[in-house]
N, C-alpha and C positions, 0 to 999 in steps of 0.2 A: 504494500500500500504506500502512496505515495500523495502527500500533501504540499502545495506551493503555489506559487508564482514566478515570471522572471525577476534574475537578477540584478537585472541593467537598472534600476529605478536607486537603487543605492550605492554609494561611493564602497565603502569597505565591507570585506566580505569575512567570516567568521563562519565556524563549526563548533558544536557542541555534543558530546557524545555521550551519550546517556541522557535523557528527555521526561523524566520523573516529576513529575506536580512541584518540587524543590528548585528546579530548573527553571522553573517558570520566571520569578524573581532577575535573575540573570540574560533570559531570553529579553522582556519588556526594554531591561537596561540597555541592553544592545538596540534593541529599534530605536527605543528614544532617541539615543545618540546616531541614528542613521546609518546602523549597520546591519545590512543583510544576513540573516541568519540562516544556516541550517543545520537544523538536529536528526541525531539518528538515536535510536534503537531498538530492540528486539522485539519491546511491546507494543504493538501496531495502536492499542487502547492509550497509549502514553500523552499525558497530557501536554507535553513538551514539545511533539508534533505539530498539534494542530496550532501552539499557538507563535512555531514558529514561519518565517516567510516559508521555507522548503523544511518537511519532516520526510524521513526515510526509513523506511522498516527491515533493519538491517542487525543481523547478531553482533553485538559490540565487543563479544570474546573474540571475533575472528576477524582480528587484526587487516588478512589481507581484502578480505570481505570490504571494507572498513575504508582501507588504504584506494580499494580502485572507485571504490563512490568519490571518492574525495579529489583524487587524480586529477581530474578534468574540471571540478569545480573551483580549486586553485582558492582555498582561503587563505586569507592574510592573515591570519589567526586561530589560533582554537581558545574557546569559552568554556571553562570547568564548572560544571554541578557539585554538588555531595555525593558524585559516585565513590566505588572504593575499590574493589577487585579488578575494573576494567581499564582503570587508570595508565595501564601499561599501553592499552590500544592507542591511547592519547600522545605517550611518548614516545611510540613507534612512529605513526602519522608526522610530528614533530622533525623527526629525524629523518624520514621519507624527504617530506617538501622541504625542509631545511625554512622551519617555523620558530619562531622564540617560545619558548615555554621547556616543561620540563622534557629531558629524555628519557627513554625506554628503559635504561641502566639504571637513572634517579626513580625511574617508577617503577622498577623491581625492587628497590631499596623500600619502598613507602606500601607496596602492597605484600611483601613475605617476611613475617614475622621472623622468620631464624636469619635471613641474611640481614635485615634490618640490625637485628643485634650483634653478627658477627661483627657489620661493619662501625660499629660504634663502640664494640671492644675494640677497637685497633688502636682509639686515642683512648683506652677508658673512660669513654661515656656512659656506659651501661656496666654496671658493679653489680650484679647475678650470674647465677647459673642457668644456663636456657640448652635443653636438650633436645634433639632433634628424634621423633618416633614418627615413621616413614609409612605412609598405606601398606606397604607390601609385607610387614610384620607379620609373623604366623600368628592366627589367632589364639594359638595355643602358648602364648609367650606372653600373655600381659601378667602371673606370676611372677616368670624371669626378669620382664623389663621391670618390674618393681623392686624386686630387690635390687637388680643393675642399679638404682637410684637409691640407694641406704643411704645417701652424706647427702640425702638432699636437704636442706634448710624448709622448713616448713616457718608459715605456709604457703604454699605453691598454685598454682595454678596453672591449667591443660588446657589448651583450647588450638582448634584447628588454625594451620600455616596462613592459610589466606583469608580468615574467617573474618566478619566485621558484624557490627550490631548487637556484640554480646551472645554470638549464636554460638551452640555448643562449647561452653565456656564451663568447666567446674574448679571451683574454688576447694582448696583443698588442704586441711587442716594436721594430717598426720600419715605416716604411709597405709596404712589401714584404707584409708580412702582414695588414697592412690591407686592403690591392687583395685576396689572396688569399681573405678573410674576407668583404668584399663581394662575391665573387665567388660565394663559395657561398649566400650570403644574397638576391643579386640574378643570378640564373645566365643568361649571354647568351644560352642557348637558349630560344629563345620559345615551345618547346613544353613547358617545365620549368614544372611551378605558380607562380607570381608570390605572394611570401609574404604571408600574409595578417596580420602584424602590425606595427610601428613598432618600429624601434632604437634606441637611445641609443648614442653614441659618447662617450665621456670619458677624459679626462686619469686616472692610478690615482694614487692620492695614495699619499705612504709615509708608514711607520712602523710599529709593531705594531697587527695588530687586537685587537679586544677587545669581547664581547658585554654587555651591559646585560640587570637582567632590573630593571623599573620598574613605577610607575604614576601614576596623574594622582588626587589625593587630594582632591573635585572639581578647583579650578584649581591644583594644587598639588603640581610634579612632587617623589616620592617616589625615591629608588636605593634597593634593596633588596641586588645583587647587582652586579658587575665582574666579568668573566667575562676570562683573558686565553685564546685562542686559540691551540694546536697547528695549525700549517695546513700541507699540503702545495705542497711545492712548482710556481712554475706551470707550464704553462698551468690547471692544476684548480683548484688552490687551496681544497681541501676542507679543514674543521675536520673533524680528526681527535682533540678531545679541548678539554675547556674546565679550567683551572685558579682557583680562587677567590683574587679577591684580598681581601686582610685590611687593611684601612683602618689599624687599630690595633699593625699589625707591624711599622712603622717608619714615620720619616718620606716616604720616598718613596713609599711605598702609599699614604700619606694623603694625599698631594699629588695623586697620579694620580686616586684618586678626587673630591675636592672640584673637580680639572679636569673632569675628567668631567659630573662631578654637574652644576656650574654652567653648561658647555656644554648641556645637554639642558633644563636649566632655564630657558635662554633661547630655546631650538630649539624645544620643546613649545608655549611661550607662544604663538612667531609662528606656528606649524599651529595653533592654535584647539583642542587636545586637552582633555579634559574626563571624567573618572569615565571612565576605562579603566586597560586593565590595559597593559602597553608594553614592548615590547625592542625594542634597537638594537644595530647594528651598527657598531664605530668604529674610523675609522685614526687611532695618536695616536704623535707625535713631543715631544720635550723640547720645541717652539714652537708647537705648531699640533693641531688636533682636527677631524676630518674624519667625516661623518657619510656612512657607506655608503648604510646602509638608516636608519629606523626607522617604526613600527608601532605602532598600535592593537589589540596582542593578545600574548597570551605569547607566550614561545618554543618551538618544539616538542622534536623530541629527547630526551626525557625531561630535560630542563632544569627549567621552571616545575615542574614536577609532584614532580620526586624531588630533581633536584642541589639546585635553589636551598633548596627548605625543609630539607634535608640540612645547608648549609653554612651557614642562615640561622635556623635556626628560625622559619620564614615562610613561609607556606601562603600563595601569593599568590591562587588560587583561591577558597577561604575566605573570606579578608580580603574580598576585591571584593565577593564576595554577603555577609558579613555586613553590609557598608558600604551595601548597596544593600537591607539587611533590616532598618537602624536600628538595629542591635544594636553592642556593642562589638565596635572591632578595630582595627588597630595594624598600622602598614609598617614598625614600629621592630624591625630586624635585633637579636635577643636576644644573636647571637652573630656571627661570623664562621669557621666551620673554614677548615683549608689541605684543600683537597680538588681531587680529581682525576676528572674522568668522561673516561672513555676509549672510542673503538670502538673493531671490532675491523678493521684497517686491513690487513689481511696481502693481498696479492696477487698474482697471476699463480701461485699453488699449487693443488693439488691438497690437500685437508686427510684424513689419515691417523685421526690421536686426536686428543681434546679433550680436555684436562685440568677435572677436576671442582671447583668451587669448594674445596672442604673438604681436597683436596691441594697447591694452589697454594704454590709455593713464593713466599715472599714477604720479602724484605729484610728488617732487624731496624727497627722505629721505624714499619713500615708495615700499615697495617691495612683490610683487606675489607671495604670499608661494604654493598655491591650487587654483583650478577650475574646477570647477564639472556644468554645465550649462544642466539643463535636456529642457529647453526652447526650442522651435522649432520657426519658421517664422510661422505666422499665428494664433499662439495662443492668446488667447483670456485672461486678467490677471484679475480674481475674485480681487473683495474685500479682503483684510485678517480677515478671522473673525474667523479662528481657526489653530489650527496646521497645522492640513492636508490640509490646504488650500494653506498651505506657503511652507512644507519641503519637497514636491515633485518635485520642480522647480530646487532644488539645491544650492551651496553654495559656497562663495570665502572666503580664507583668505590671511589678509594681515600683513604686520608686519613693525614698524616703526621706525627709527630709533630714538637714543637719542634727543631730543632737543637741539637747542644752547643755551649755556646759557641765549644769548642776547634776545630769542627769547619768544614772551609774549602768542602762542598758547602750550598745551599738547600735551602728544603724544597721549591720549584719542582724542582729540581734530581734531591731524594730521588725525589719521587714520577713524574717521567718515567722516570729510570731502573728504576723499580719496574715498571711501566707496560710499558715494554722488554721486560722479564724475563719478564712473565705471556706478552707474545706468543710470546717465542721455548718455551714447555712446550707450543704446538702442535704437534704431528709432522706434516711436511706432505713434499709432495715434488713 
């Protein structure tokens, strides 16, 4: 299937691969700015399509598939989503038309979890143990691979080599649950499917996490955003909500940040990152800065899109294609709000009423920036035990004002309990 127009009516011409409802955001930015789009991928229903000038219904794993649509279309650019796995299609293309953004080799670096760490062990960036359990393992070996792991530091965590979204992730407290993890991963019954993908096993670093929302300004990593993270507790360990940090609200914020900042500034350099757009995922301690994830692409979750240029006055979408249109444009944070994007995390209920934005009863000093409630009467609330269990529901943020001096709670502080307060005007039962 194939959705378009010609492309002679627009000056610059761009591609965007992976076309998901997330996409969207980024697609608009482009037109505005008068740049011809076209998106591709696999889901012909993909909302990304229709709402670019040309959509293409193309498998975005198969790279050469990928590369000959694109051939003769000749963009001046490629435009990045919240995709994650396919990311490489991007820096193959890249490298094909001899395009600025990232390459194939930076996007193997950002999409495999074990080479990711290798390559950040080289400078000791990544201070863990990360072991590599391969699909092709006999089923009948996840006893041996566990004990193979006796000096592992607990606790740990397995989760698949190119896996994102928290899918097949277990948290893991002692070897006991190790043997029982590889157990279901590699199942002794030989008539059981033999999994068809590669694990990672690692050491879980502490400290608080905390998302990054960045970009590589060509060689030259940018922070725009410090994200600290609401997470629940494990074995899930879902972000249930991102809080903005303020560099300029004290000395400690400022510190945490320019840690940050300079850890990824050194991180980017050894991945070969280049003209993209970037979030990361980090564990960080008073001594130490540990790099979960990070990527060659915004964040999704209505993050890049709504929080960040919310808290930031920074349209990081914008910015990338005005940067990649020769036009002016600037990663320099105009501002920093205290801000709060929350889901809606209620679970194991039955939900009765929703409370409508414009009744919301709401703390004194707190203020309704957004409300997005995908929630219906009668829905039924899962457990959270993955992303997609939680960012379907939708999202509020909020924003707080300064403290009184006099006053002995944060605005961290304000705006959770705020936060609190909106869940419990659910009637559930």
């Amino acid at each position: 299937m194939q959705y378009g127009k010609p492309a002679e009516e627009k000056q610059m011409k761009a591609a965007l691969i992976g076309a998901g409802e997330e996409s969207l955001h980024t697609i608009q930015k482009a037109q505005e700015l008068g740049v011809y789009v076209t998106a591709l991928d696999g889901n012909p229903d993909a909302e990304g399509l229709k709402a670019a000038d040309e959509g293409l219904t193309i498998d975005i794993s198969d790279e050469k598939a990928v590369l000959d649509a694109l051939q003769d279309r000749k963009p001046d650019f490629l435009i990045t989503g919240p995709i994650g796995r396919y990311l490489t299609t991007a820096g193959a293309v890249n490298d094909a038309l001899g395009l600025a953004g990232i390459s194939r080799q930076a996007a193997e670096y950002c999409t495999d979890k074990y080479l990711f760490h290798k390559k950040l062990q080289e400078k000791n960036l990544r201070n863990c143990r990360c072991l590599l359990i391969p699909a092709e393992a006999a089923p009948a070996q996840a006893g041996d691979l566990a004990r193979d792991f006796s000096t592992l530091q607990y606790p740990a965590i397995l989760k698949p080599r190119y896996g994102s979204g928290s899918r097949g992730i277990f948290f893991l407290n002692n070897p006991r649950e190790l043997e029982q993890a590889l157990t279901c991963i590699f199942p002794e019954n030989q008539d059981t499917a033999a999994p068809t993908e590669d694990y990672v096993l690692e050491e879980a670093a502490p400290g608080v996490e905390y998302g990054v929302d960045a970009c590589m300004d060509k060689d030259r990593f940018r922070m725009i955003l410090l994200r600290k993270k609401l997470i629940t507790p494990p074995p899930a360990r879902q972000a249930i909500g991102y809080l903005s940090v303020n560099p300029r609200e004290d000395e400690t914020q400022r510190l945490l940040w320019e840690r940050a900042a300079a850890y990824l500034t050194e991180t980017t350099a050894l991945l070969g990152l280049k003209n993209c757009l970037l979030h990361a995922d980090l564990m960080i301690t008073e001594n130490s800065i540990f790099a979960i994830e990070l990527s060659a692409r915004p964040s999704g979750h209505n993050l890049h899109n709504l929080f960040t240029p919310l808290a930031t006055g920074i349209d990081m979408a914008e910015q990338y294609i005005r940067s990649q249109c020769n036009m002016d444009y600037t990663y320099e944070p105009a501002k920093t709000e205290k801000l709060l994007i929350h889901y809606f995390n209620l679970e194991q209920c039955r939900i009765k009423t929703i409370p409508q934005a414009s009744q919301l009863r709401l703390p004194q000093g707190i203020t309704l920036k957004a409300w997005n409630c995908r929630i219906t009467s009668g829905d039924y609330m899962q457990k959270v035990t993955t992303g997609h269990s939680l960012m379907g529901r939708g999202y509020f943020i909020l924003q707080s004002a300064p403290p009184r001096p006099s006053a002995s709670e944060t605005t961290e502080t304000n705006l959770i309990n705020a936060a609190d307060h909106i869940l419990t005007q659910f009637e559930t039962e």
